[in-house]
GUFIVEX-128364 format. One record per residue (C-alpha): residue number from 1; z, x, y; chain; residue in one letter. Coordinates in nm, 2 decimals. Each point is the difference from the previous one (the first is absolute). Example, Ala and Ser with C-alpha at 12.3 -4.5 7.8 and 13.67 -1.06 7.14 Angstrom:
n_up_east_north_chain_res
1_0.78_1.23_-0.45_A_a
2_-0.07_0.14_0.34_A_s
REM end
This chain:
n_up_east_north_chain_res
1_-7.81_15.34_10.30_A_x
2_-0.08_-0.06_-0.38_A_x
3_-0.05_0.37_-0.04_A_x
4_0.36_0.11_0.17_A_x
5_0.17_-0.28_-0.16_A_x
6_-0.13_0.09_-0.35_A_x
7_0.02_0.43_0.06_A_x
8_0.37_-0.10_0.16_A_x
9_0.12_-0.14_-0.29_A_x
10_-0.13_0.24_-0.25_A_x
11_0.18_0.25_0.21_A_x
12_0.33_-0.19_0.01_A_x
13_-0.01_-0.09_-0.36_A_x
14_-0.09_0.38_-0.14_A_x
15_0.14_0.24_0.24_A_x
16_0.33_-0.22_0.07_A_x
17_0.03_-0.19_-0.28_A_x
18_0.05_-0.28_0.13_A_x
19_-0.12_-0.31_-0.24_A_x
20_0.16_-0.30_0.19_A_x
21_-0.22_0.13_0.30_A_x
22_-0.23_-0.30_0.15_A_x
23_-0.18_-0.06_0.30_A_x
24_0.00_-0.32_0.16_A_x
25_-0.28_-0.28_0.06_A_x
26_-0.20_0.12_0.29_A_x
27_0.08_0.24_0.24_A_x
28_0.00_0.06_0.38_A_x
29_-0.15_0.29_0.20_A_x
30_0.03_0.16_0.34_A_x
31_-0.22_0.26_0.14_A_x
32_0.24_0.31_0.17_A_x
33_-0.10_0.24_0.32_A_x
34_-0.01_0.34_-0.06_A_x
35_0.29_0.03_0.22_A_x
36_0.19_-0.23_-0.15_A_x
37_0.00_0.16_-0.35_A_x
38_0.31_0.18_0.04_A_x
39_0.26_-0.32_0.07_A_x
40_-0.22_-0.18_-0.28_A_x
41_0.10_0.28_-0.26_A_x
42_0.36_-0.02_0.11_A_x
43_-0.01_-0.37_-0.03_A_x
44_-0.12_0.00_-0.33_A_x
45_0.28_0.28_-0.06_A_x
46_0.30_-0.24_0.06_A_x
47_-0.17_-0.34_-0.08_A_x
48_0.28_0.00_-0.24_A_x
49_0.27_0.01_0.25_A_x
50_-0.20_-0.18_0.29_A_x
51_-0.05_-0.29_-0.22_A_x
52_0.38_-0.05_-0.07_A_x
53_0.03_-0.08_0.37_A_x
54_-0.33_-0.19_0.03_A_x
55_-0.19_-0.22_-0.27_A_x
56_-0.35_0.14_-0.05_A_x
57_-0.09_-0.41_0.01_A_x
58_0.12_0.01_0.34_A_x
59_-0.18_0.33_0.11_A_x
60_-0.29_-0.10_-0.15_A_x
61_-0.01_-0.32_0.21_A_x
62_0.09_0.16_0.33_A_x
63_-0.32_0.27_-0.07_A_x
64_-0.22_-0.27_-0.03_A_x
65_0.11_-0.20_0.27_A_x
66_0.00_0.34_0.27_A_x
67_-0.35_0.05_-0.12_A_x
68_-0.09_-0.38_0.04_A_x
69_-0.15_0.02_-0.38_A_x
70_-0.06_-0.41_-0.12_A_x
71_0.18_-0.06_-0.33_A_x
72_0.11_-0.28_-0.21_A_x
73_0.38_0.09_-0.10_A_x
74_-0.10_-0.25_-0.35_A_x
75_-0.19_0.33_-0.11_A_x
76_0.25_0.28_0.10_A_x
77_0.25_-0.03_-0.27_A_x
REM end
């Protein structure tokens, strides 16, 4: 995650130019099908939009509830 993080960031600050860019503490990480790469891509498309009707706080917490992950809501935010 390191690596991404840090390759990311060069990106965001030299190709976009971007030099308030910051990724937050930690991180979160699902695994996708195959078949489900599609909706994933179109999600990730309109996150901008989608998350104007839904808080990504609330998503976040309703993913890891459906998928019955264990996690302590102290170290989410």
């Amino acid at each position: 995650m390191r690596e991404i993080k840090t390759a990311s960031s060069r990106w965001v600050h030299e190709e976009r130019q971007l030099p308030r860019f910051a990724w937050q503490e930690g991180y979160g990480a699902f695994t996708v099908s195959r078949s489900n790469v599609a909706a994933v891509q179109r999600y990730i498309a309109t996150q901008v939009e989608h998350h104007k009707k839904r808080a990504f706080q609330e998503e976040y917490l309703d993913l890891l509830h459906k998928h019955e992950i264990q996690f302590d809501e102290r170290f989410l935010w």
